[in-house]
Rosetta silent file (secondary structure, phi, psi, omega in degrees, C-alpha in Angstrom):
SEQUENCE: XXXXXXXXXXXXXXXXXXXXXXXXXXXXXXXXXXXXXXXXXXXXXXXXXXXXXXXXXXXXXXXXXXXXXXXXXXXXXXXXXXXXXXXXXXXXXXXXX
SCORE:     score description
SCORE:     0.000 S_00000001
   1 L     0.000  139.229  171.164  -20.701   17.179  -15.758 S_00000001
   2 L   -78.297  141.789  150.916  -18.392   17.939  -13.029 S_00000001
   3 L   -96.620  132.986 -152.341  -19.222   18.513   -9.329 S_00000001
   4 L   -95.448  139.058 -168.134  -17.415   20.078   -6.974 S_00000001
   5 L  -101.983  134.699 -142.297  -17.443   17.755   -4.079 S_00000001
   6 L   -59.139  139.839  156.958  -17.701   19.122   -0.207 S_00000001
   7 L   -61.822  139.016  161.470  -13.970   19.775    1.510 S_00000001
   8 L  -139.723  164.086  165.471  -13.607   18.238    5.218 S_00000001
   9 L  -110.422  157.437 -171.620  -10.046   18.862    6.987 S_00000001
  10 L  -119.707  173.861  176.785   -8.385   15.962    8.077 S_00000001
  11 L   -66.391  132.569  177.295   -6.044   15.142   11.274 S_00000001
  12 L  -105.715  143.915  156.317   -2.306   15.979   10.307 S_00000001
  13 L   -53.851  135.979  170.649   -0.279   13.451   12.986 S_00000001
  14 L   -46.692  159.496  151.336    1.838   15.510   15.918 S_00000001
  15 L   -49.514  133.705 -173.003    5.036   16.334   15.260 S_00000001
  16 L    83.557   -8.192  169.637    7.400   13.411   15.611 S_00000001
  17 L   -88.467  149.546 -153.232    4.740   10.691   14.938 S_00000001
  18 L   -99.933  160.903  116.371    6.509    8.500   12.699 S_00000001
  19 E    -4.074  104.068  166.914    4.282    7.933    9.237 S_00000001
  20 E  -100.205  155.886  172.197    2.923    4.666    8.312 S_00000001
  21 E  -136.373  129.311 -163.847    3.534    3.700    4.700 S_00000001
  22 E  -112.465  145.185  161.673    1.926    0.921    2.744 S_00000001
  23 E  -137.790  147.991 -174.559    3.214   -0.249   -0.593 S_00000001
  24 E  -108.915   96.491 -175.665    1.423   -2.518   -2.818 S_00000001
  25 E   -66.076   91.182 -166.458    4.650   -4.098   -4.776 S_00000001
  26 L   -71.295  -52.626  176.035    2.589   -4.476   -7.806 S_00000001
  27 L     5.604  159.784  164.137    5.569   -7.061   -9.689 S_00000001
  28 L   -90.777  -14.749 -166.105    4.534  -10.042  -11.617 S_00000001
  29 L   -96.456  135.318  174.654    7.468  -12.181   -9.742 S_00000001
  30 L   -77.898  163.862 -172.018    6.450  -13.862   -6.802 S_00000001
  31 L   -39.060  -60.923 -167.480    8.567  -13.410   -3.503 S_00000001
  32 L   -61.315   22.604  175.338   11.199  -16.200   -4.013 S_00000001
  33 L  -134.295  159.642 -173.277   12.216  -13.795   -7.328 S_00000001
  34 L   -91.536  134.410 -168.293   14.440  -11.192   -8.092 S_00000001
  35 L  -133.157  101.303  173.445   12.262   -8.213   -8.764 S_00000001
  36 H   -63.612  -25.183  154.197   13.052   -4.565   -9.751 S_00000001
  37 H   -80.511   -4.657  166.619   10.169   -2.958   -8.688 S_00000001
  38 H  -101.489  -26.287  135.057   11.177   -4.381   -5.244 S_00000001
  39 H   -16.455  -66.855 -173.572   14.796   -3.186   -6.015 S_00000001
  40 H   -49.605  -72.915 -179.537   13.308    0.102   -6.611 S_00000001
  41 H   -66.677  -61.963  155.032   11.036    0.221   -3.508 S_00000001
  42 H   -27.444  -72.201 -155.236   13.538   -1.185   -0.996 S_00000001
  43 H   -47.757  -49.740 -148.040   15.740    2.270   -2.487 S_00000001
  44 H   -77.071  -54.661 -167.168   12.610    4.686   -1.762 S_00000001
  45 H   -69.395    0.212 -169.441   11.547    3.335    1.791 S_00000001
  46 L  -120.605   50.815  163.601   15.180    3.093    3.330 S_00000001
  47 L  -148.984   16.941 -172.850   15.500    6.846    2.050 S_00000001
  48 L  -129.569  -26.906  160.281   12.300    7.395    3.560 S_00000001
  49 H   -14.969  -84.453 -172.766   13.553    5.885    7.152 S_00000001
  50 H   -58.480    3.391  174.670   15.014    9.135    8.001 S_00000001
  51 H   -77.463  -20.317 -170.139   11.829   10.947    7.504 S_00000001
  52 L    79.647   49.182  179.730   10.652    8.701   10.881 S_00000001
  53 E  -106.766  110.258  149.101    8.399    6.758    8.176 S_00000001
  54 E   -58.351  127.380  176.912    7.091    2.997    8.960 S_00000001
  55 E  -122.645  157.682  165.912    6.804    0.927    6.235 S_00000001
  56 E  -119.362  105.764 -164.673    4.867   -2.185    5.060 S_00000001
  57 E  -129.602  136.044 -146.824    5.328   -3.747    1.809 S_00000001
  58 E  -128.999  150.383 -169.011    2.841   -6.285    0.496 S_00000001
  59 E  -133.925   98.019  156.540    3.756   -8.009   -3.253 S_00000001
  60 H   -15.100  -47.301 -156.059    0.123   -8.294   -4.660 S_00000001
  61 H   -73.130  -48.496 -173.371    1.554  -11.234   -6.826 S_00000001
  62 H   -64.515  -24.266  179.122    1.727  -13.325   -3.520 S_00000001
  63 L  -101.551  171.773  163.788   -2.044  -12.861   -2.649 S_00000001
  64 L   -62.250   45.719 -166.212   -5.174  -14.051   -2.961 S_00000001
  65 L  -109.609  111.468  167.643   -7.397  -11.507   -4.786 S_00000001
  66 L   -70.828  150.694  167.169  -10.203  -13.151   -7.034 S_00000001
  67 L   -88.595  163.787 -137.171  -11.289  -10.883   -9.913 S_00000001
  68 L   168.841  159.190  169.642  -14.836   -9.694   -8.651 S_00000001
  69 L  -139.482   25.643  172.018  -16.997   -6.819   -7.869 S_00000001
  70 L  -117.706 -153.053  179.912  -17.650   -7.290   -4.306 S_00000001
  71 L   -94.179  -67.316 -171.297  -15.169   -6.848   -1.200 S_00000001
  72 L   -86.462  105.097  166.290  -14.743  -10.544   -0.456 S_00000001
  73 L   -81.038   -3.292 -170.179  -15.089  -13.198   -3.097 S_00000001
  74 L  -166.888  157.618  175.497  -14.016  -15.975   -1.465 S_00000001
  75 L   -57.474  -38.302 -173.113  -13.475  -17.145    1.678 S_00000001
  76 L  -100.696   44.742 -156.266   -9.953  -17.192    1.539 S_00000001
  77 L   -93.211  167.903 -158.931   -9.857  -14.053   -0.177 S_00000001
  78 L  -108.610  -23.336 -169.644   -6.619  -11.539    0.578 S_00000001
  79 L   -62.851  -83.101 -161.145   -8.531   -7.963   -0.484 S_00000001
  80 H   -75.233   16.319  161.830  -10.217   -7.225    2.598 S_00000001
  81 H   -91.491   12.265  168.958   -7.218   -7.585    5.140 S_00000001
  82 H   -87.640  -64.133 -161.362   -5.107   -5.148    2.405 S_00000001
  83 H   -46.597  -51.251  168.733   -8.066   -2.915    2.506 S_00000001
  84 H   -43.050  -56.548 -160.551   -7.578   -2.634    6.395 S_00000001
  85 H   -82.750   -7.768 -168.872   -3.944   -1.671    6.184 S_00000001
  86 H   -91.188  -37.247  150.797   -4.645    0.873    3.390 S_00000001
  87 H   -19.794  -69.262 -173.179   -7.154    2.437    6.052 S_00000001
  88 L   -81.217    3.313 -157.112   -4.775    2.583    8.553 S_00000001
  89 L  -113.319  149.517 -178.979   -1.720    3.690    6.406 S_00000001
  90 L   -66.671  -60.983 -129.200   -0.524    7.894    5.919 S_00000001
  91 E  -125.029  123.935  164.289    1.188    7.144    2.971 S_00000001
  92 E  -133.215  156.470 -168.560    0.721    4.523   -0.246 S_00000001
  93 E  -134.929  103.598  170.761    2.884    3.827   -2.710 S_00000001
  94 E   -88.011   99.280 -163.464    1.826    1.670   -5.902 S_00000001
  95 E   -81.835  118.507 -176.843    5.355    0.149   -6.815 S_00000001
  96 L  -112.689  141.004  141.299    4.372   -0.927  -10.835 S_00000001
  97 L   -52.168    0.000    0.000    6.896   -2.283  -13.299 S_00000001
């Protein structure tokens, strides 16, 4: 059954504070490859520039993430510094093929 779950308001940034935006470039192609969902994303964030929007773009393919049910799985694991920036970000964008 559904519940309706309690409303808070959140901080909208002043006017003129640029945006952060994180995208998690989802691709199967590792950096050193030509990639279309990074074709794609490149298009959206440098049309998103003039908006005053900071971007970050992280290609999932490239990281460390153990399959798991906990935050960290490994020492050298990549999820919870992502997790940080996803915190800290206005805006996310899950670039998928």
């Amino acid at each position: 059954m559904y519940t309706i779950k309690p409303c808070a308001s959140c901080d909208m940034p002043a006017p003129g504070t640029p945006l952060k935006a994180l995208v998690l470039s989802c691709s199967l192609k590792h950096q050193d490859q030509l990639s279309n969902t990074e074709e794609l994303t490149n298009l959206v964030l440098e049309n998103m520039k003039g908006h005053q929007v900071e971007s970050e773009v992280i290609r999932i393919a490239d990281k460390n993430i153990p399959v798991g049910l906990t935050f960290r799985e490994s020492p050298d694991d990549d999820w919870p510094d992502i997790v940080t920036k996803l915190k800290a970000s206005d805006i996310v964008i899950f670039a998928t093929p």
